[in-house]
OpenMM code with the backbone's topology and positions (N, CA, C; nanometers):
from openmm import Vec3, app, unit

residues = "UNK UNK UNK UNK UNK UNK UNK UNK UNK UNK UNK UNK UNK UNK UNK UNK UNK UNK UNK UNK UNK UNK UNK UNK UNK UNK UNK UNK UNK UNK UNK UNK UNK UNK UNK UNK UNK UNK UNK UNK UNK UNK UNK UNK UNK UNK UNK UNK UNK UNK UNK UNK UNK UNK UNK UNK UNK UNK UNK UNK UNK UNK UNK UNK UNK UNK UNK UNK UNK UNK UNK UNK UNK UNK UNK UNK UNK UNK UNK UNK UNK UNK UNK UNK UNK UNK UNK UNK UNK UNK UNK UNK UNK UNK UNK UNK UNK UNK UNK UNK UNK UNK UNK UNK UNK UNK UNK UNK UNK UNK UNK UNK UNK UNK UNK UNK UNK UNK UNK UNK UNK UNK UNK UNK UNK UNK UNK UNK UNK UNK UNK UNK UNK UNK UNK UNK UNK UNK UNK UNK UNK UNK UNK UNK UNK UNK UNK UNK UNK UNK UNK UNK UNK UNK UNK UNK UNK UNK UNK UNK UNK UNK UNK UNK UNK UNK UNK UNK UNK UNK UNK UNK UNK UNK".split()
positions = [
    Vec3(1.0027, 1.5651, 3.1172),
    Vec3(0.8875, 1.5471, 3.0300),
    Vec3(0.9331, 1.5543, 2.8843),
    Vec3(0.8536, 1.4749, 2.7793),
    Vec3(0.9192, 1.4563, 2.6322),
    Vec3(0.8210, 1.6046, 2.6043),
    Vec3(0.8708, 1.6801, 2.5594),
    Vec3(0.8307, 1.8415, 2.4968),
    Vec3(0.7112, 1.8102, 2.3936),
    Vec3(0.7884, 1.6919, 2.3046),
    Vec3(0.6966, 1.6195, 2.1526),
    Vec3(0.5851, 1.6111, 2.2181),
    Vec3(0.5654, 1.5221, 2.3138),
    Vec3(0.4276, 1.4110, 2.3828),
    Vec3(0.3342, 1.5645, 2.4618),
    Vec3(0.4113, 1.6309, 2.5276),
    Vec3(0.3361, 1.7026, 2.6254),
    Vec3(0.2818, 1.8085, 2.5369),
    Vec3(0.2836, 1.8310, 2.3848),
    Vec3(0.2013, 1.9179, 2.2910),
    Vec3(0.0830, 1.8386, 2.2566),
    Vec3(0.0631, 1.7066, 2.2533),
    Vec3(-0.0138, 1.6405, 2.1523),
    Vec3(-0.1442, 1.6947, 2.2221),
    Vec3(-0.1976, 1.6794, 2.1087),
    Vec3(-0.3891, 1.7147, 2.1063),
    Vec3(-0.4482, 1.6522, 2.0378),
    Vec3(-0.4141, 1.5577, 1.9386),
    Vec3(-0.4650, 1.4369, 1.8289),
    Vec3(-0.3966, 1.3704, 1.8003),
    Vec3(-0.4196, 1.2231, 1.8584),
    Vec3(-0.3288, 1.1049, 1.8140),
    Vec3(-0.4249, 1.0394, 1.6981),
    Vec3(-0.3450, 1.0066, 1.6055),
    Vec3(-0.3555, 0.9466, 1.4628),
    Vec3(-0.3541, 0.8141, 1.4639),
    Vec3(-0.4007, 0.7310, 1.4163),
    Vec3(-0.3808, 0.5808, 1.4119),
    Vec3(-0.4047, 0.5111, 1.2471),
    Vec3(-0.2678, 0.4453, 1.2466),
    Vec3(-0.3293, 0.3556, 1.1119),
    Vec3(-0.3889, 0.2309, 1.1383),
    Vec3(-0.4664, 0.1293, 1.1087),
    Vec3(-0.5201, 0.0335, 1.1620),
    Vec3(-0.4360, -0.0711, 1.1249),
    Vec3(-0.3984, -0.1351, 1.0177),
    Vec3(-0.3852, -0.3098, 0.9479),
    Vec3(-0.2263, -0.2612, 1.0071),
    Vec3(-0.1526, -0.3659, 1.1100),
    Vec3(-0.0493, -0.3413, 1.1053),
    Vec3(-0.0464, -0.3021, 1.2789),
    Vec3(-0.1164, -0.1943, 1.3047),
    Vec3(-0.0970, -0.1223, 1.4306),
    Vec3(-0.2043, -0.1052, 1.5260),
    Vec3(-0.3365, -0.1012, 1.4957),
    Vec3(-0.4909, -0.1338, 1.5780),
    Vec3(-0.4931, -0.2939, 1.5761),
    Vec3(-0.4550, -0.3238, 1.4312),
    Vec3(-0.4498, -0.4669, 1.4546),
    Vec3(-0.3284, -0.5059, 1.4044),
    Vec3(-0.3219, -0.6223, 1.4080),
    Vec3(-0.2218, -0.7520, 1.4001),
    Vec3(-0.1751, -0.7547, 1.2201),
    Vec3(-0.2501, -0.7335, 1.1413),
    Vec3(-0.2176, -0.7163, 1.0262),
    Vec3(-0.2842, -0.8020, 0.9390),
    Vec3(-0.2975, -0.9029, 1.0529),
    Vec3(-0.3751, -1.0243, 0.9644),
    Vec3(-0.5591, -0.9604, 0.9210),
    Vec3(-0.5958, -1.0242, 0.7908),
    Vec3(-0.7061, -1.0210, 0.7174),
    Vec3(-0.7883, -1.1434, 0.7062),
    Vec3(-0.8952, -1.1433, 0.7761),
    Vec3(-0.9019, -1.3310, 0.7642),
    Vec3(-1.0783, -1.2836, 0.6699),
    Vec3(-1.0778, -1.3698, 0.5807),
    Vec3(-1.1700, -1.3669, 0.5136),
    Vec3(-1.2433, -1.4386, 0.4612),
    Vec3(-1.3908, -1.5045, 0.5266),
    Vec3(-1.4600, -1.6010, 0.5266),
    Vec3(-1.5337, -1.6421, 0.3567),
    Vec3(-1.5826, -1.7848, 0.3440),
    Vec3(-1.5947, -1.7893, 0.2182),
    Vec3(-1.7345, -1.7341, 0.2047),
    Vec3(-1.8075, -1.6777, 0.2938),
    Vec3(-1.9468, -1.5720, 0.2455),
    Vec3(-1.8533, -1.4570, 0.2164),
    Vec3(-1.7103, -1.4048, 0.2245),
    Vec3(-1.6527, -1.2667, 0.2169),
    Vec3(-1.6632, -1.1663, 0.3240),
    Vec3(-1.7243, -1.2583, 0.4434),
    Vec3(-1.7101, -1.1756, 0.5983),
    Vec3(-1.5360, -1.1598, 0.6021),
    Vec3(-1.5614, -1.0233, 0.6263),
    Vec3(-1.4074, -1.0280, 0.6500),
    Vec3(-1.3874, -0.9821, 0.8232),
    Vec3(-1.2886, -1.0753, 0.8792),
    Vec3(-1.2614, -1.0511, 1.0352),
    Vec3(-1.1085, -0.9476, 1.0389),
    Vec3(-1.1424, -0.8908, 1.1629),
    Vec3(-1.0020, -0.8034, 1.2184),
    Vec3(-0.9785, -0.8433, 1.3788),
    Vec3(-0.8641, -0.8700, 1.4304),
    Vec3(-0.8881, -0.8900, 1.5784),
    Vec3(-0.8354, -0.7195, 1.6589),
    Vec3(-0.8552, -0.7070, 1.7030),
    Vec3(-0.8400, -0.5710, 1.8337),
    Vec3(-0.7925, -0.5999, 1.9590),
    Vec3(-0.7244, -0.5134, 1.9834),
    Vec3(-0.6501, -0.5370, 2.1462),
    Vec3(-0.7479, -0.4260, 2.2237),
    Vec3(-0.8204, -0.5307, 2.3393),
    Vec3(-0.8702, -0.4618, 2.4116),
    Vec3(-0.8370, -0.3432, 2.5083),
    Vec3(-0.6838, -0.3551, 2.5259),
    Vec3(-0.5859, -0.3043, 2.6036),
    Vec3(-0.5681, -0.1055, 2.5415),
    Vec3(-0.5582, -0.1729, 2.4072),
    Vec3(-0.5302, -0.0451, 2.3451),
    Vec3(-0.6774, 0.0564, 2.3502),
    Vec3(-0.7942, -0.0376, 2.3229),
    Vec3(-0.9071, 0.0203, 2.3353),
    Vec3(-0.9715, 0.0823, 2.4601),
    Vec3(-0.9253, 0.0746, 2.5582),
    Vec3(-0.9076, 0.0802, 2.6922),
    Vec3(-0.8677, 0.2654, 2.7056),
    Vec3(-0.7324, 0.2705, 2.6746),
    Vec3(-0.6484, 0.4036, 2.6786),
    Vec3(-0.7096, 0.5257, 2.5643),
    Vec3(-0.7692, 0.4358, 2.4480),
    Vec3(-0.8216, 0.5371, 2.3786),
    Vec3(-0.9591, 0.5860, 2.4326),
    Vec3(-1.0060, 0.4799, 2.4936),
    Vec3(-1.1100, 0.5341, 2.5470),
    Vec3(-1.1043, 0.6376, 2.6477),
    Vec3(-0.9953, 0.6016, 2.6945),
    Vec3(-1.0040, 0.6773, 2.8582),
    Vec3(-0.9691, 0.7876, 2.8392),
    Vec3(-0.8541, 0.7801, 2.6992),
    Vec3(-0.8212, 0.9167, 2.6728),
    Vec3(-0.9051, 1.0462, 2.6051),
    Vec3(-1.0163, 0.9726, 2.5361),
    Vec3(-1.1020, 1.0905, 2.5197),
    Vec3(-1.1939, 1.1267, 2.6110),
    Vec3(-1.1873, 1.0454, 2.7254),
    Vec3(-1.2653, 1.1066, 2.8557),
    Vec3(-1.1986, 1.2235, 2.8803),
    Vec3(-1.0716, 1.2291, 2.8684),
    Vec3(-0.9990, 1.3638, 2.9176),
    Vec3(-0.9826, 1.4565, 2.8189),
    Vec3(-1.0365, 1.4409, 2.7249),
    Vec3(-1.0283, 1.5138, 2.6135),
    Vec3(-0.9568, 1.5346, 2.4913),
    Vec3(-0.8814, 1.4000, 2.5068),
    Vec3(-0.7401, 1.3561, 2.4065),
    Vec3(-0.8685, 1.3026, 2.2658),
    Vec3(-0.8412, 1.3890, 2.1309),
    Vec3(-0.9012, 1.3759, 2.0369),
    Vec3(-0.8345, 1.2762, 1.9642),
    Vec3(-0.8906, 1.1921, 1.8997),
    Vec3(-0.8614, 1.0328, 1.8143),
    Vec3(-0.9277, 1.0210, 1.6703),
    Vec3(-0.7997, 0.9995, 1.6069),
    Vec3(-0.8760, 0.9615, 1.4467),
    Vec3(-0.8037, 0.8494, 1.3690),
    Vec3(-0.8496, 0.8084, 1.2791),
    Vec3(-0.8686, 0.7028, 1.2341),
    Vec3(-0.8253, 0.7199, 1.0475),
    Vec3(-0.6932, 0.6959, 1.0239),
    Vec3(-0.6864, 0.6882, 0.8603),
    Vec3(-0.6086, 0.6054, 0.7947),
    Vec3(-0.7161, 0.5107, 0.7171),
    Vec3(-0.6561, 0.3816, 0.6955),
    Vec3(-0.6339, 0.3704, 0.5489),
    Vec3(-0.6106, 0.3131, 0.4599),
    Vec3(-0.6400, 0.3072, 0.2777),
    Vec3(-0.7187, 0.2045, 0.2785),
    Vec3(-0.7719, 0.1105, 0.3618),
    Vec3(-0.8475, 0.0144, 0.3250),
    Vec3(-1.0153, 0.0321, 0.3887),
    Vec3(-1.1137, -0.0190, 0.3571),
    Vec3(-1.2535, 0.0224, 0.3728),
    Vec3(-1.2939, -0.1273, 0.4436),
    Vec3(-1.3330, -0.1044, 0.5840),
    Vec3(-1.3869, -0.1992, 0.6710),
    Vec3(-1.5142, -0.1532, 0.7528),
    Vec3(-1.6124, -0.2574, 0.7653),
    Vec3(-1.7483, -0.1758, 0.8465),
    Vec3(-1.6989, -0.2663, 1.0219),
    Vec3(-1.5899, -0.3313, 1.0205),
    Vec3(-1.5162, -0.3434, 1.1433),
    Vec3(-1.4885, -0.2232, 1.1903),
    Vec3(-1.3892, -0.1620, 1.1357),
    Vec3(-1.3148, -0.0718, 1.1704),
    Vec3(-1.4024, 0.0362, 1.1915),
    Vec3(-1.5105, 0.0614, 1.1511),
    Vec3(-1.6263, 0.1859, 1.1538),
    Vec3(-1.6938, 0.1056, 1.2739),
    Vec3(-1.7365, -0.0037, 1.3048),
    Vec3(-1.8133, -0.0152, 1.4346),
    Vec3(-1.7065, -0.0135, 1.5434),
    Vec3(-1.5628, -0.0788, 1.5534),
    Vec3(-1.5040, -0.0387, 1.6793),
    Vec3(-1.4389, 0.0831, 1.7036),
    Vec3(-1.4411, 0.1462, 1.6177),
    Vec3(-1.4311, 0.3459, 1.6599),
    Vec3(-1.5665, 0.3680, 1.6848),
    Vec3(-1.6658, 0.3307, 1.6551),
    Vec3(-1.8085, 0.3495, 1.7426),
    Vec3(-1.7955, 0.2968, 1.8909),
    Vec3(-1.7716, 0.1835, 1.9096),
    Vec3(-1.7726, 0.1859, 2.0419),
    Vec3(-1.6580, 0.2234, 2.1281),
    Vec3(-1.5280, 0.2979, 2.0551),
    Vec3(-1.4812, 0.3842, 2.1387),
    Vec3(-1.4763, 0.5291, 2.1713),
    Vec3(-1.5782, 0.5630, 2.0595),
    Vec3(-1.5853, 0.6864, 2.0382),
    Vec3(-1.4868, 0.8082, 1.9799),
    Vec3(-1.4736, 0.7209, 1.8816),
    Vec3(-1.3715, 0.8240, 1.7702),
    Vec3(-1.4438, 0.8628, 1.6722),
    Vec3(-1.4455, 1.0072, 1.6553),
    Vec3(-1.5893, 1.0252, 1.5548),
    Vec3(-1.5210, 1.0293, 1.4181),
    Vec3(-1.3654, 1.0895, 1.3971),
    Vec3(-1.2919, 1.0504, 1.2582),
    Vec3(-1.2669, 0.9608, 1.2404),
    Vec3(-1.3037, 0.9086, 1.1563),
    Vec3(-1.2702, 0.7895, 1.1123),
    Vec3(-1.2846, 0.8048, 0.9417),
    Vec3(-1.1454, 0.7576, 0.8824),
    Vec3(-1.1280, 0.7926, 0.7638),
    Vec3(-1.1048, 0.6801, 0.6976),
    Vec3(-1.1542, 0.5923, 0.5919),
    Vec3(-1.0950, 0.4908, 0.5276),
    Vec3(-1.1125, 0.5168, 0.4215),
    Vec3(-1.0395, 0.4237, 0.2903),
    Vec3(-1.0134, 0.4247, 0.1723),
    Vec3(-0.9645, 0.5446, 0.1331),
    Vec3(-0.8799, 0.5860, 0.2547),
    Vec3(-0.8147, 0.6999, 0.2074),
    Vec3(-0.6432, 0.6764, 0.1341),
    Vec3(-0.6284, 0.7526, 0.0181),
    Vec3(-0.5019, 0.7394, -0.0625),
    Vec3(-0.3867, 0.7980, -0.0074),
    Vec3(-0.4194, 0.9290, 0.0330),
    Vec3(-0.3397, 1.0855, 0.0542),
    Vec3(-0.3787, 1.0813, 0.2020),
    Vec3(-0.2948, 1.0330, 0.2885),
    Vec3(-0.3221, 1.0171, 0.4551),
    Vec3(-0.3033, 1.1831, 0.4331),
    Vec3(-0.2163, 1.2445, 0.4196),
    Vec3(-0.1643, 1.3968, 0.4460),
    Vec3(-0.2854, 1.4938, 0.4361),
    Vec3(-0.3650, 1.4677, 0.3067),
    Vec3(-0.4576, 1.5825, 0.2419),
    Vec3(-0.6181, 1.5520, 0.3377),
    Vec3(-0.6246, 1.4242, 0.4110),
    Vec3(-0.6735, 1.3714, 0.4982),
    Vec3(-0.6693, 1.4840, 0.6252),
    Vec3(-0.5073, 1.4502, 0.6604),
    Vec3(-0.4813, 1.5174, 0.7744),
    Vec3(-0.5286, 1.6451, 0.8019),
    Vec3(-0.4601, 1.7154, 0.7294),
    Vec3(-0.5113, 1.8597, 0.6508),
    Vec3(-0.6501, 1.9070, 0.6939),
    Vec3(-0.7446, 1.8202, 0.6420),
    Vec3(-0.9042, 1.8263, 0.6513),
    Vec3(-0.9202, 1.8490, 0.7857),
    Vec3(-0.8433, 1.7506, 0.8813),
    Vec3(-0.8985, 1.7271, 1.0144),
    Vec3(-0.8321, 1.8214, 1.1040),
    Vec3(-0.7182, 1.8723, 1.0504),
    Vec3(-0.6427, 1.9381, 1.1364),
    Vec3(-0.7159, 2.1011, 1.1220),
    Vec3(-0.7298, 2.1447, 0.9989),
    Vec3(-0.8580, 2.2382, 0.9665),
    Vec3(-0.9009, 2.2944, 1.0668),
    Vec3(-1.0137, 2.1662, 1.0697),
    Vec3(-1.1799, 2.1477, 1.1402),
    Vec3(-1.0863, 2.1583, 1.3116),
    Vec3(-0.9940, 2.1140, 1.3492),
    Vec3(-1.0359, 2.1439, 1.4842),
    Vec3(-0.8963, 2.2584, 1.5420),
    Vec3(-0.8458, 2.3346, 1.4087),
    Vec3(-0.7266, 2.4133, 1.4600),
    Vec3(-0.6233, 2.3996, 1.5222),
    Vec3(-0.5936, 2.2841, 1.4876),
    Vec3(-0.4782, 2.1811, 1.5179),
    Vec3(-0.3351, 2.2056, 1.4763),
    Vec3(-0.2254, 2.1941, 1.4872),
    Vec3(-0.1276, 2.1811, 1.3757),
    Vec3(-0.0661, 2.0780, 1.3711),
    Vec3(0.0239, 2.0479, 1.2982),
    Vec3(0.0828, 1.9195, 1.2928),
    Vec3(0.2057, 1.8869, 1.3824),
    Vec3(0.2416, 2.0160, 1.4817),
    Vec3(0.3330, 1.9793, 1.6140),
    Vec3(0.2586, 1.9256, 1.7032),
    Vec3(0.1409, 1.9442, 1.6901),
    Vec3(0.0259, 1.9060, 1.8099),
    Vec3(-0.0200, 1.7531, 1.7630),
    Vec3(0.0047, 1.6804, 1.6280),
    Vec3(-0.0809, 1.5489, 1.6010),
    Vec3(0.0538, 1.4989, 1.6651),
    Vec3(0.0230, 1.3329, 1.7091),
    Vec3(0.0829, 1.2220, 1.7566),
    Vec3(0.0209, 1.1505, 1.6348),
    Vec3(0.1234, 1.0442, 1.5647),
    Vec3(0.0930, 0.9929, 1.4352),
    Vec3(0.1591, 0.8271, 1.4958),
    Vec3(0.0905, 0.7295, 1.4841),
    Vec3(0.1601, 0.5715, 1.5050),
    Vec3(0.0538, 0.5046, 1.3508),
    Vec3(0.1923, 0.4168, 1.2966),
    Vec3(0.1806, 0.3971, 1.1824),
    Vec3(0.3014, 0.2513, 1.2040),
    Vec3(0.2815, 0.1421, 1.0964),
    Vec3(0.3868, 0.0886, 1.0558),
    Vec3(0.4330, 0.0106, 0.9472),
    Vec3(0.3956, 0.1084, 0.8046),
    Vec3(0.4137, 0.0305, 0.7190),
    Vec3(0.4620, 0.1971, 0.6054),
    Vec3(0.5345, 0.1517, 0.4862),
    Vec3(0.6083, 0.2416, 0.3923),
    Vec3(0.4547, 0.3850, 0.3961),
    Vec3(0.3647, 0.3608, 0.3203),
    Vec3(0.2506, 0.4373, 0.3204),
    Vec3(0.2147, 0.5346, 0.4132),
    Vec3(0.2740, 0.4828, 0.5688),
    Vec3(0.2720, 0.5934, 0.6911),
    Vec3(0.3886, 0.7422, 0.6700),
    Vec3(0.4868, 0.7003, 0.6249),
    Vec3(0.6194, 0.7857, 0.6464),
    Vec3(0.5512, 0.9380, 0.5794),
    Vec3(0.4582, 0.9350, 0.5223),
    Vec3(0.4007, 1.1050, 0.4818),
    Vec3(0.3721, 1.1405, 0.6132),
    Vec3(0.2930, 1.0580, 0.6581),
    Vec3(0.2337, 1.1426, 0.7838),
    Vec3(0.3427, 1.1068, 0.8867),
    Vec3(0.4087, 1.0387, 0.9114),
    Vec3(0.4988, 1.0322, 1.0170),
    Vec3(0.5929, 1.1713, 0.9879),
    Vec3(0.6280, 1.1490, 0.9468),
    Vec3(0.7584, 1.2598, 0.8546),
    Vec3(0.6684, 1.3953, 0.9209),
    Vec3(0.5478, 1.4396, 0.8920),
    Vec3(0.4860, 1.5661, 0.8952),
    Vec3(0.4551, 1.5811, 1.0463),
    Vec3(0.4357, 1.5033, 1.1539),
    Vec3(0.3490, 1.4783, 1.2548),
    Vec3(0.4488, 1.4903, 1.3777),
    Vec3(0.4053, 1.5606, 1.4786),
    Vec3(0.4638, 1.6212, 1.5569),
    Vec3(0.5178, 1.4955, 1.6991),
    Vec3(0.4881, 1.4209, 1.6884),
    Vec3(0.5253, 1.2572, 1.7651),
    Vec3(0.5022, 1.1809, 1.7153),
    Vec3(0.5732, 1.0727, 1.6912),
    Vec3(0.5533, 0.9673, 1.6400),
    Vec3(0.5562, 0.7675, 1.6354),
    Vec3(0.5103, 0.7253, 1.6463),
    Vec3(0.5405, 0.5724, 1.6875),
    Vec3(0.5021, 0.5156, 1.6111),
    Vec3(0.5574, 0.3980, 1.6498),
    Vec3(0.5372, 0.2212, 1.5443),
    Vec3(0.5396, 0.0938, 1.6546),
    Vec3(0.4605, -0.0017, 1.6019),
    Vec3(0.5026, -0.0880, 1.6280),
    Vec3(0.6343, -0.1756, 1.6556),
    Vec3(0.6648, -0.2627, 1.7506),
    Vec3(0.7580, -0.3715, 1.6875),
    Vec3(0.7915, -0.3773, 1.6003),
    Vec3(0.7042, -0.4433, 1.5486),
    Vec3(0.7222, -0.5085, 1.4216),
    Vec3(0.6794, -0.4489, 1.2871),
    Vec3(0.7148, -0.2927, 1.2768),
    Vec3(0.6865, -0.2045, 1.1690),
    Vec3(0.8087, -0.2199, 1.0951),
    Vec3(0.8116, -0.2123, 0.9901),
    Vec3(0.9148, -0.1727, 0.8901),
    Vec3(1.0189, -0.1245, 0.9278),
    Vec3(1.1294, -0.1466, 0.8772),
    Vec3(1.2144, -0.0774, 0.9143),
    Vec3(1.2641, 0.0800, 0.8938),
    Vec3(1.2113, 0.1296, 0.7652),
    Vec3(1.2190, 0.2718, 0.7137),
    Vec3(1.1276, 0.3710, 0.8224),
    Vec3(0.9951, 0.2560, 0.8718),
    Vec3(0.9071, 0.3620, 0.9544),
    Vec3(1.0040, 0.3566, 1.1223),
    Vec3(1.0327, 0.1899, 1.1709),
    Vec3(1.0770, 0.2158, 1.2578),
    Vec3(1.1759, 0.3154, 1.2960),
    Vec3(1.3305, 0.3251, 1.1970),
    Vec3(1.4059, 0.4019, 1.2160),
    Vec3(1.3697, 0.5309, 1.2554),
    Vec3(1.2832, 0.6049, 1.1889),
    Vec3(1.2596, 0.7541, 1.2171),
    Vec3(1.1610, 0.8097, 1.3186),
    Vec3(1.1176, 0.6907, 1.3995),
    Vec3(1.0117, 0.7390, 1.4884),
    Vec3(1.0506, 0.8118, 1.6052),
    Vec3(0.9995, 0.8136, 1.7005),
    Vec3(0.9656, 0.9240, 1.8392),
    Vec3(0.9938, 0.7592, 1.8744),
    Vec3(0.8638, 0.7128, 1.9329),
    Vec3(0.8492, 0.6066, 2.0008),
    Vec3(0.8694, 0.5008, 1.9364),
    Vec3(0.9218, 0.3715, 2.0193),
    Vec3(0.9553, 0.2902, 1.9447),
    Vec3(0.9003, 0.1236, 2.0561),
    Vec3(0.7507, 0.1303, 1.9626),
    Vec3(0.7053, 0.0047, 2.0890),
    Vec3(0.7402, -0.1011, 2.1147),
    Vec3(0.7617, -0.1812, 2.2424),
    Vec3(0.7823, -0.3121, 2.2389),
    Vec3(0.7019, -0.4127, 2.2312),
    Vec3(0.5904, -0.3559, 2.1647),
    Vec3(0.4985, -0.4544, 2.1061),
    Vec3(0.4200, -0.4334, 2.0118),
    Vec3(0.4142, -0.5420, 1.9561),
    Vec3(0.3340, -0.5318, 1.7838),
    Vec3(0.2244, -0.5179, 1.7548),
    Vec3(0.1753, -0.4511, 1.6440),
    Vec3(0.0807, -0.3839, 1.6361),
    Vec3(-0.0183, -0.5037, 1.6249),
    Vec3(-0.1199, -0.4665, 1.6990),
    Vec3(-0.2467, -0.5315, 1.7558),
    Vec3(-0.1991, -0.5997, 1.8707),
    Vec3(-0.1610, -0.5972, 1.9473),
    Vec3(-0.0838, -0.6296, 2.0673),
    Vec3(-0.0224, -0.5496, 2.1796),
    Vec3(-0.1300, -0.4475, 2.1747),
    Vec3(-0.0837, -0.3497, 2.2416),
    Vec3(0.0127, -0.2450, 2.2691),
    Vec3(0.0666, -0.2064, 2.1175),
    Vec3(0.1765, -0.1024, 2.0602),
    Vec3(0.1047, 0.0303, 2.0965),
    Vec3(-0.0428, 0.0218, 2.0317),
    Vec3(-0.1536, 0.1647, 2.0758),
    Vec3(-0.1329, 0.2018, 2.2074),
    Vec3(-0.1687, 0.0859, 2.2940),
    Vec3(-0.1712, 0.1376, 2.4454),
    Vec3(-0.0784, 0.2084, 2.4914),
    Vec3(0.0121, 0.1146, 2.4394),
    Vec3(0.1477, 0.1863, 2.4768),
    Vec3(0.2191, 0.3001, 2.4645),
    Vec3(0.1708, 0.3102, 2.3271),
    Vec3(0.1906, 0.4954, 2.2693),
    Vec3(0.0858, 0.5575, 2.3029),
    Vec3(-0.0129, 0.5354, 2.3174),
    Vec3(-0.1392, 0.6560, 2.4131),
    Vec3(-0.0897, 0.6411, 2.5810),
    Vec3(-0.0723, 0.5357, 2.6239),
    Vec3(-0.0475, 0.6047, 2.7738),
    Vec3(0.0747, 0.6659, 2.7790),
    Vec3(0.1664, 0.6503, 2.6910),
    Vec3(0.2740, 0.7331, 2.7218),
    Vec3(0.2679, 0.9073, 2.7133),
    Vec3(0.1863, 0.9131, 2.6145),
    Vec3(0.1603, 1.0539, 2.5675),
    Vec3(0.0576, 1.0831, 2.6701),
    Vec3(-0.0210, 0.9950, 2.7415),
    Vec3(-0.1070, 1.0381, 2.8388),
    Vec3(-0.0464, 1.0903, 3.0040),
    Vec3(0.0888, 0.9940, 3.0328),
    Vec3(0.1445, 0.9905, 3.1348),
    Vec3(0.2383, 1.1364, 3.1196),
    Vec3(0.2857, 1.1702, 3.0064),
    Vec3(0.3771, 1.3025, 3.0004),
    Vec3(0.2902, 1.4152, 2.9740),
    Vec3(0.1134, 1.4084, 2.9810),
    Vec3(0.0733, 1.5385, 3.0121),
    Vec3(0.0044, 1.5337, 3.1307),
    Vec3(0.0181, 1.3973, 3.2173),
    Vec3(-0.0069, 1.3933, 3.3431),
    Vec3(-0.1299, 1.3458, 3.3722),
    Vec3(-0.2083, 1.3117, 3.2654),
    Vec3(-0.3621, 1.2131, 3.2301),
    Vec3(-0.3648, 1.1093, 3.3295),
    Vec3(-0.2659, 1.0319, 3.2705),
    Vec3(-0.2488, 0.8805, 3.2970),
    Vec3(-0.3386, 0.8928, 3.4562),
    Vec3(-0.2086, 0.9417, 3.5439),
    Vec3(-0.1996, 0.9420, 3.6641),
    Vec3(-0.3542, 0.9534, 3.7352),
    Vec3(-0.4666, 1.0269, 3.6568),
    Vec3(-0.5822, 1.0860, 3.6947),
    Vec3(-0.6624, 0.9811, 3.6479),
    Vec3(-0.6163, 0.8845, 3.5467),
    Vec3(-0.7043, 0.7865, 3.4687),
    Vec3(-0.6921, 0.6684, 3.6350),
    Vec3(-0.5681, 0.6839, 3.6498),
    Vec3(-0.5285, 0.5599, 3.7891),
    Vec3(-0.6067, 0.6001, 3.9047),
    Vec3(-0.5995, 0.7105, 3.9197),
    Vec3(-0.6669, 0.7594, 4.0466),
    Vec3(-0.8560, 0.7605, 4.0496),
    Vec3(-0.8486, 0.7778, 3.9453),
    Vec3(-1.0263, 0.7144, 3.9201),
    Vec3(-1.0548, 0.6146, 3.9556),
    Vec3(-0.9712, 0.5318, 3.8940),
    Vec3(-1.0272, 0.3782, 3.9199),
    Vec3(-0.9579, 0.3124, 4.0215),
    Vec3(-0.8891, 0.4017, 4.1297),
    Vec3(-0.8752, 0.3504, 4.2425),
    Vec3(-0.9455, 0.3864, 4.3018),
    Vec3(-0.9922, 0.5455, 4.3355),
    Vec3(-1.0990, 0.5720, 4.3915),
    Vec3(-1.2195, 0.5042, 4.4180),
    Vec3(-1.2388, 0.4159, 4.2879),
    Vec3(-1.3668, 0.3453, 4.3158),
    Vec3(-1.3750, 0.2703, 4.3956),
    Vec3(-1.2768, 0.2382, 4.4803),
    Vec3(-1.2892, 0.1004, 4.5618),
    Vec3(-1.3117, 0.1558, 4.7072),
    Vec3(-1.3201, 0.2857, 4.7078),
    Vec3(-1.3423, 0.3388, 4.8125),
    Vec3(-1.4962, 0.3693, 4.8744),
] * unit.nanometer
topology = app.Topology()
chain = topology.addChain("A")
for resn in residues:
    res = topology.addResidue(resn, chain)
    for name in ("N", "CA", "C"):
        topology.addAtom(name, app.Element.getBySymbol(name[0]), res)
């Protein structure tokens, strides 16, 4: 078992880059679109069925990004935030957390505060290279493409979640 993964109690997520694809598409009314991997939304979901806590801290301000943590049920959700750290801080606070216990996936220069501080860590593919080098996990797929999934079921499978998430939904066929 990875020691890092089998502490976590709050996985962290940055969005542009790693929830999604990176791309910004922005219509000429100024609708602005984000795409989402359903895959990833899937594990976060399942994972706060089991009680795996999820937050959300981005520097950019989207009412996307505030409705699909609504429908997965992440109640932090932090944007237009500058200081991811003093962020962290707040949240780690409120639920007596420490920072051996956060799981942090990030992939761009702006992450490495909180990567650096955060007790597991991942990136995308296709993250930077300063973030890739220093991570925990290192996904084989790019962010919005199911890099999330990949770093939540892993951290789910090494505290033995996963396995109970599978057995549910086999059960059902019974």
């Amino acid at each position: 078992m990875n020691r890092k993964a089998g502490k976590i109690k709050l996985i962290i997520l940055d969005v542009d880059g790693t929830l999604t694809d990176g791309g910004i598409e922005i219509e000429n009314g100024g609708v602005e679109t984000k795409t989402f991997n359903v895959k990833d939304g899937f594990a976060i979901a399942e994972g706060i069925k089991y009680d795996m806590k999820f937050a959300i801290i981005t520097g950019r301000m989207s009412q996307i990004v505030k409705k699909r943590a609504a429908e997965l049920g992440i109640d932090e959700v932090h944007q237009g935030v500058k200081n991811k750290i003093a962020k962290m801080d707040e949240i780690l606070h409120k639920y007596g957390i420490t920072y051996e216990e956060v799981a942090y996936m990030g992939d761009d220069i702006n992450d490495l505060p909180a990567i650096i501080k955060s007790g597991f860590t991942g990136a995308p593919s296709d993250a930077v290279q300063e973030v890739f080098n220093i991570v925990d996990f290192k996904s084989v797929n790019a962010g919005g493409k199911g890099a999330v999934r990949e770093f939540v079921e892993y951290i789910l499978r090494e505290q033995g979640i996963w396995d109970k998430i599978v057995e549910t939904y086999q059960d059902m066929s019974k």
